[in-house]
FIVOLUM-735553 format. One record per residue (C-alpha): residue in three letters; x, y, z. Coordinates in steps of 0.5 Angstrom, whole numbers. Example, Ala and Ser with C-alpha at 12.3 -4.5 7.8 and 13.67 -1.06 7.14 Angstrom:
! residues 2
resn  X  Y  Z
ALA  25  -9  16 .
SER  27  -2  14 .
//
This chain:
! residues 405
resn  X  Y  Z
UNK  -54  44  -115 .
UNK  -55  51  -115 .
UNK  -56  54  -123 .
UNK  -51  57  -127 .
UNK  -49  63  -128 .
UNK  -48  67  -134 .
UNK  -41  68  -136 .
UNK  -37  74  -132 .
UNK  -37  79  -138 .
UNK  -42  77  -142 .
UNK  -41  72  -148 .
UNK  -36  76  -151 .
UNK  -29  73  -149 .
UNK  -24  76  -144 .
UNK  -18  76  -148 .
UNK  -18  81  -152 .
UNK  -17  79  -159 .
UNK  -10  81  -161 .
UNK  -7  76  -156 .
UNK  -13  71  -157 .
UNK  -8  66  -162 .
UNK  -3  66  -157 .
UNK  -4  62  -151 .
UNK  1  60  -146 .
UNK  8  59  -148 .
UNK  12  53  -151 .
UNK  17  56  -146 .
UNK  12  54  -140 .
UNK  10  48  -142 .
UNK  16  44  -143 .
UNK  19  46  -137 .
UNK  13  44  -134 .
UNK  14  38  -137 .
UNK  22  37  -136 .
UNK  20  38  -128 .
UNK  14  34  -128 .
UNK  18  28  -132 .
UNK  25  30  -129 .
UNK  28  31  -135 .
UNK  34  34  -137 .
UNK  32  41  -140 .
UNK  35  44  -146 .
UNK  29  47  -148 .
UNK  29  55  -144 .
UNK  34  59  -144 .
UNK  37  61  -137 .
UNK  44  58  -134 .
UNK  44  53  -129 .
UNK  49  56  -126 .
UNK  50  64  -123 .
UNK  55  69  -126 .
UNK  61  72  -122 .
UNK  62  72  -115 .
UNK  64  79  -115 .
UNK  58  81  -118 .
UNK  53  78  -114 .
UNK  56  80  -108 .
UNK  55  87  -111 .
UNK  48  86  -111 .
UNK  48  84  -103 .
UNK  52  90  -102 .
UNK  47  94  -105 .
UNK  41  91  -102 .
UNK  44  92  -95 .
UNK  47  98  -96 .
UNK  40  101  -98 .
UNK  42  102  -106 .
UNK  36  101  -110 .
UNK  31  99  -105 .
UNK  26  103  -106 .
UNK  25  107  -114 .
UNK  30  109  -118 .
UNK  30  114  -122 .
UNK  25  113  -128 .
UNK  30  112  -133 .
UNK  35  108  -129 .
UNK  40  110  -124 .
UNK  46  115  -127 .
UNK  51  109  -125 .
UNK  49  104  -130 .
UNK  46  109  -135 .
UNK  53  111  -135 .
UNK  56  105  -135 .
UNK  51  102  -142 .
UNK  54  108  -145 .
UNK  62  107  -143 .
UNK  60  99  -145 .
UNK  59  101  -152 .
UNK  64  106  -153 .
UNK  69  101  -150 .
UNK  67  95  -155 .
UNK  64  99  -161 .
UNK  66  106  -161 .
UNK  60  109  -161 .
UNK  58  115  -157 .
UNK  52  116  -152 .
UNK  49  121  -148 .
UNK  48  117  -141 .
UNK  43  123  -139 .
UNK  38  123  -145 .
UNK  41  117  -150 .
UNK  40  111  -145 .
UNK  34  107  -142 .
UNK  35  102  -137 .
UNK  28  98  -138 .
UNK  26  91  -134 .
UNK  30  86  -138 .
UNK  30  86  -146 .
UNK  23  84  -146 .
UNK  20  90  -143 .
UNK  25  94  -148 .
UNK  22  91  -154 .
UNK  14  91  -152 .
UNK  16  99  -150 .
UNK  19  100  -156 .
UNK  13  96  -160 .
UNK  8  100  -157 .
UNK  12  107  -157 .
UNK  13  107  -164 .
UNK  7  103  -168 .
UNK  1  105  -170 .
UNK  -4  100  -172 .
UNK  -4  99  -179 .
UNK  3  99  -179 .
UNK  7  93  -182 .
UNK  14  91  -178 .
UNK  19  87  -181 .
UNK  22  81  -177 .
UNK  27  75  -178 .
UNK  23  69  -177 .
UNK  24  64  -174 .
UNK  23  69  -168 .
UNK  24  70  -161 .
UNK  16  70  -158 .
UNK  15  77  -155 .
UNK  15  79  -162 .
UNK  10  77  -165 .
UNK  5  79  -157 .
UNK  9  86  -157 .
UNK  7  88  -165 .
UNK  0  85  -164 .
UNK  -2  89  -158 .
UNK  1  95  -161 .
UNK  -5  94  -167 .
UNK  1  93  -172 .
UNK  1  88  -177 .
UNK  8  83  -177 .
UNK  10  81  -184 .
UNK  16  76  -184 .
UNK  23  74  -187 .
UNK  24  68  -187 .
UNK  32  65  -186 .
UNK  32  59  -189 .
UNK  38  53  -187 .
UNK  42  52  -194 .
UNK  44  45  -192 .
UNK  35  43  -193 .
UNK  35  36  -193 .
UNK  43  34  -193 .
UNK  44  27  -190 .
UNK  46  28  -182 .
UNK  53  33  -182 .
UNK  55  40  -178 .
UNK  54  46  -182 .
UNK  57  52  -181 .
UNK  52  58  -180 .
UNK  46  55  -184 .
UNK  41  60  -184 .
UNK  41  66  -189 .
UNK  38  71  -191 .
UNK  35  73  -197 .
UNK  36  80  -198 .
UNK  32  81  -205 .
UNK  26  77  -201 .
UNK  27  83  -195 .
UNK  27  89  -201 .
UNK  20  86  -203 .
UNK  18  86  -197 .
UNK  18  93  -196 .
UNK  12  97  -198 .
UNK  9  104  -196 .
UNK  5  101  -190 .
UNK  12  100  -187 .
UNK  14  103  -180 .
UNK  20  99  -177 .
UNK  25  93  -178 .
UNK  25  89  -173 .
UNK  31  85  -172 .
UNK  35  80  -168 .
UNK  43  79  -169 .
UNK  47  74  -166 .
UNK  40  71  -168 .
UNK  35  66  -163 .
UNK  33  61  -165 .
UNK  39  59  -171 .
UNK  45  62  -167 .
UNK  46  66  -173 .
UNK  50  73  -173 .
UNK  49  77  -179 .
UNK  54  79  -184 .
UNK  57  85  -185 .
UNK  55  85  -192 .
UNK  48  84  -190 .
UNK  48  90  -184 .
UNK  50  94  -190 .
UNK  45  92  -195 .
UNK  40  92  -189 .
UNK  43  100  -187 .
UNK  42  102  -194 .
UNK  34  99  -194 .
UNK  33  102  -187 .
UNK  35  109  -190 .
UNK  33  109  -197 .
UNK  26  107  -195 .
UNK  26  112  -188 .
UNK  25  106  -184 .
UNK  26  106  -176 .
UNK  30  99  -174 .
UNK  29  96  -167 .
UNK  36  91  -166 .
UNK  35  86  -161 .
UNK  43  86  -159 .
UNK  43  81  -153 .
UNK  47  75  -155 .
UNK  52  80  -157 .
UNK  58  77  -153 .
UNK  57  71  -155 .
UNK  59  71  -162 .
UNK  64  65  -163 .
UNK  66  66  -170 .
UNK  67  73  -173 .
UNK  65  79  -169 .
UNK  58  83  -167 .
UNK  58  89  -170 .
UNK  52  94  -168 .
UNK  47  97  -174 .
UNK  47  103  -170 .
UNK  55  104  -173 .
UNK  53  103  -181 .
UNK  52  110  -184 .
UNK  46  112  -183 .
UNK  43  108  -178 .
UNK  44  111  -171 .
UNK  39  117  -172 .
UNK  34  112  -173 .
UNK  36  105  -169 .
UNK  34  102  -163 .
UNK  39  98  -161 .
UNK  37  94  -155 .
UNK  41  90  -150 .
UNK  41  85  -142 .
UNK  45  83  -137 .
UNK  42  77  -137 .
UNK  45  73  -143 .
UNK  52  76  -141 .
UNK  52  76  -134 .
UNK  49  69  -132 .
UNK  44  73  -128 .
UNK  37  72  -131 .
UNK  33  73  -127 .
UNK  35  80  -125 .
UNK  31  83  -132 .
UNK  37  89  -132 .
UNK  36  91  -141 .
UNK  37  98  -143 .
UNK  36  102  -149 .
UNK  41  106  -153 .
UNK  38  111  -158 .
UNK  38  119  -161 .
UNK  35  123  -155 .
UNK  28  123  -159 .
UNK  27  116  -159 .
UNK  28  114  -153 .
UNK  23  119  -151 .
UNK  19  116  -154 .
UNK  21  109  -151 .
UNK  20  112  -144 .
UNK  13  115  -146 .
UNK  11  108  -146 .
UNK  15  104  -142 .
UNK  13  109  -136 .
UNK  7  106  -136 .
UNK  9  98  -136 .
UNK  13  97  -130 .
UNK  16  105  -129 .
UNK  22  103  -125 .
UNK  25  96  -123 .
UNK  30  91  -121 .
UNK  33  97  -117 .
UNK  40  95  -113 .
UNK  41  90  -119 .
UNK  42  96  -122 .
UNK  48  98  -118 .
UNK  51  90  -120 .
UNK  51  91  -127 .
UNK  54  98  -126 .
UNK  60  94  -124 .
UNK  58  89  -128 .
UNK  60  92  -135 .
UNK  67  94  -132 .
UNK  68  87  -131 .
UNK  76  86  -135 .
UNK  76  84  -143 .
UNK  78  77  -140 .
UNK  71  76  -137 .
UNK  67  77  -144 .
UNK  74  71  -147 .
UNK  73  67  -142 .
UNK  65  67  -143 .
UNK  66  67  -149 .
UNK  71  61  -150 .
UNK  67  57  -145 .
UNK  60  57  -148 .
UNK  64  56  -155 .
UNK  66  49  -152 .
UNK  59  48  -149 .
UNK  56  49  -155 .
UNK  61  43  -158 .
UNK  59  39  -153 .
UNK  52  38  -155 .
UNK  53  39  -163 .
UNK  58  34  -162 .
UNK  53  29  -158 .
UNK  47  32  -163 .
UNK  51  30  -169 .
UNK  53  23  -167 .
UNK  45  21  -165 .
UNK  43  22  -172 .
UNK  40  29  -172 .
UNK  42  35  -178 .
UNK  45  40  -174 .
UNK  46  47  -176 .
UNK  52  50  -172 .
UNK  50  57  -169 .
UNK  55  62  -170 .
UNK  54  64  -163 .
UNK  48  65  -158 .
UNK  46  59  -153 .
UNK  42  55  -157 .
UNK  43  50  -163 .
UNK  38  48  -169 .
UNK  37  41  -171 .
UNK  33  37  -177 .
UNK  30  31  -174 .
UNK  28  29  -181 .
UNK  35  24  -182 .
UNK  31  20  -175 .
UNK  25  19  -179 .
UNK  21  25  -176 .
UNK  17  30  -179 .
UNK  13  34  -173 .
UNK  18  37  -169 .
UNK  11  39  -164 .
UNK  10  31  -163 .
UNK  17  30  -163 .
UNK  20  35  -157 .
UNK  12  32  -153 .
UNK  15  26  -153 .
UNK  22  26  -153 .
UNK  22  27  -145 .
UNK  19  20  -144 .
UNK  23  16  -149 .
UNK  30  20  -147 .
UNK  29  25  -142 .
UNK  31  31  -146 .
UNK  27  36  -146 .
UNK  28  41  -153 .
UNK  24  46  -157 .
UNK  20  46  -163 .
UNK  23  51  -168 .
UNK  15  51  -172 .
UNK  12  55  -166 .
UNK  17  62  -168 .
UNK  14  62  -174 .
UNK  9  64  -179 .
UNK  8  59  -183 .
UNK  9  53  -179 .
UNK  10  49  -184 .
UNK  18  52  -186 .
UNK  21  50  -178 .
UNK  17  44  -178 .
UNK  23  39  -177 .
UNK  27  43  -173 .
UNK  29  43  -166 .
UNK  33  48  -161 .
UNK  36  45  -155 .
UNK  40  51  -151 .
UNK  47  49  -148 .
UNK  48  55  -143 .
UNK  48  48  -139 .
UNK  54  46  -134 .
UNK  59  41  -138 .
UNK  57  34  -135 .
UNK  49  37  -137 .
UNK  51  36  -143 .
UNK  55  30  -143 .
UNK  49  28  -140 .
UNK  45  31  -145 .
UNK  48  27  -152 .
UNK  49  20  -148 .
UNK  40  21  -147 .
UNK  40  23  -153 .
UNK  44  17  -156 .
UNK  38  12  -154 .
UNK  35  15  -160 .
//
C-alpha cells in the first residue's frame, strides 16, 4: 500500500470556519431518509404538485420561443420587474420604480444572502426571529456578522394535547434590549417559517418605530405572503418610516407552486438595491431566464387564483392539524405558511432530533425538528414541523400513519 499523503491544504481545514458548525442540512438529510425508507414526507417544504397550467405553459412558450435562453439583463427582464412592482402596488398600494427600485434574484434564497453580504460588516449584530429559516444563520456568518436572537415563544408551553391559535408571540420589550449600538439590521420573517405565525399589526408598528428610532435597516422575508389564512400580510415597507430603510423580499415559488424555478426578487429605494446588485452580481449574476417570462404573467394571475390558493392550503392545513391533534401531539395552528408546529411532550417525548430520526420507521413520516432553527436548542426541543403543502389523500395518509402513534 502506497504512504499516505498529507492532507490536500495542509493541516488547516478547508471549510473556512465561518461555515464549519453548519454541516449539511436537516432539510437534505430527512429527505434522504424518507426516500431511502419510502416514507411520507412532511419534512421539505415544496408542493407534490405543479402549479397553473397556463403558467407552465408560458414557460414552454418562452423556451421555444427563445425568451430568456440565453442571459438576461442584470437586474431581471423589464417584463417581470415591472410585473413585481404592478403586484405590490395591486395588493398594497405601495409604489416602486421597476427600473431602479426592483431586483430580480435566483430565489428568495439568493435575495437573502446578497442582502446579507451587501449590507453587513463584520462586527455587525443582526437581529432575527428565532425559530428561523436556516440560510439565515449561513448567510450572517458569511457576511462576518454576528446573529443575535429574539426568541418567539409558544404561550400555550406545556397545555395538555389542544389546537392553539397562532401560538407564537413576540416579545417586544425582549427585541427593544436586544438592540445595541453594534447593530446594523432586523431581520425578519412574516408570515413566519417554522411557526406559521404572521406578525400583528401592532407589532410591525412597534417593530417600525425601533427600526426608525435607532436607524436600523430591516430585511422582510415576505415569501408566505399569500398564504395568510386569518387576517392579512401587511408589508413593513407600508408602516411610516419603513420604506427608505426596508428590503422587502419575496418568490414565485410558495405562490405559484413552482419551486424549482428560483424566480425571488427584491423591492427597495434605489440606493438599496444598488447596493444589493453590487453583491448579487457576483453570486449567480443572472438566472432562471424564461422563467422569468412565466412569472411575469404569473402575477397577473386574477384575484380568484391567490382565494382559490388560499382557501385550499387552508384546508390542508386543517387536515393535518386535525390528524395531528388526534395522534396525541400539542398542535400550534399556523396562521398561515405551509407548515404546522407541534409539541411531542403530550406523547412522552423530549428530543425532537431523536423523535423525527426515528418516526420514519415507526410510522413512515417524515418531520422536521424545530431545535436545529435555533440558537439555543434547548428552546425547540420537543417541536416538530410537518409541511402540508401536500395533495389531500397525502395527508389522510399522513394523520392515519401518524395514528399508529
Amino acid at each position: 500500500m502506497a504512504p499516505m499523503s498529507a492532507p490536500v491544504g495542509g493541516s488547516r481545514p478547508l471549510l473556512n470556519r465561518r461555515l464549519a458548525s453548519f454541516g449539511t442540512t436537516i432539510f437534505a438529510e430527512m429527505s434522504a431518509l424518507a426516500a431511502r425508507t419510502g416514507s411520507i414526507n412532511l419534512g421539505q417544504g415544496f408542493p407534490d404538485t405543479d402549479g397553473p397550467a397556463e403558467i407552465a405553459e408560458a414557460a414552454s412558450r418562452a423556451v421555444l420561443g427563445g425568451l430568456g435562453n440565453q442571459y438576461p439583463p442584470g437586474p431581471g427582464i423589464p417584463e417581470l420587474r415591472t410585473a413585481i412592482a404592478q403586484h405590490q402596488q395591486r395588493f398594497y398600494g405601495l409604489a416602486y420604480d421597476p427600473d431602479t427600485e426592483v431586483l430580480v434574484t435566483a430565489g428568495a434564497t439568493e435575495a437573502i444572502a446578497a442582502s446579507l453580504l451587501a449590507l453587513l460588516e463584520p462586527g455587525d449584530e443582526v437581529i432575527a426571529l428565532e425559530p428561523y429559516y436556516d440560510s439565515y444563520a449561513a448567510c450572517i456568518a458569511m457576511a462576518g456578522a454576528t446573529r443575535v436572537p429574539v426568541t418567539l415563544r409558544p404561550h400555550a408551553w406545556g397545555s395538555p394535547p389542544a389546537v392553539a391559535e397562532g401560538a407564537f408571540t413576540l416579545d417586544l420589550d425582549e427585541l427593544r434590549a436586544a438592540v445595541t449600538p453594534r447593530t446594523r439590521l432586523l431581520l425578519l420573517n412574516t408570515p413566519h417559517n417554522p411557526t406559521g405565525t404572521v406578525l400583528t399589526p401592532a407589532e410591525l408598528a412597534a417593530i417600525a418605530e425601533l427600526a426608525v428610532e435607532r436607524d436600523l435597516l430591516v430585511i422582510t422575508d415576505e415569501v408566505y405572503e399569500h398564504l395568510v389564512f386569518e387576517g392579512a400580510h401587511v408589508p413593513l415597507a407600508s408602516l411610516p418610516g419603513m420604506g427608505e430603510r426596508t428590503v422587502t423580499i419575496s418568490s414565485a415559488g410558495k405562490t405559484f407552486s413552482f419551486t424549482g424555478w428560483k424566480v425571488g426578487w427584491i423591492t427597495a429605494p434605489p440606493e438599496l438595491v444598488s447596493a444589493v446588485r453590487s453583491a448579487k452580481q457576483f453570486l449567480t449574476y443572472v438566472s432562471s431566464g424564461p422563467f422569468q417570462y412565466a412569472i411575469a404573467e404569473a402575477l397577473y394571475l386574477p384575484d380568484s387564483y391567490y382565494d382559490g390558493f388560499r382557501a385550499d392550503l387552508a384546508a390542508k392545513r386543517d387536515i393535518l392539524a386535525d390528524g395531528l391533534t388526534a395522534a396525541g401531539f400539542e398542535v400550534f395552528r399556523p396562521q398561515g405558511t405551509y407548515f404546522i408546529t407541534t409539541d411531542i411532550t403530550p406523547l412522552g417525548e423530549k428530543d425532537g432530533l431523536a423523535f423525527c430520526r426515528a418516526l420514519p420507521e415507526r410510522c413512515g413520516v417524515v418531520a422536521i425538528p424545530n431545535q436545529v432553527f435555533y440558537d439555543d436548542r434547548s428552546a425547540g426541543a420537543t417541536q416538530v414541523r410537518w409541511a402540508f403543502c401536500k395533495k389531500t389523500e397525502v395527508l389522510e395518509e399522513a394523520a392515519a400513519r401518524l395514528g399508529r402513534l
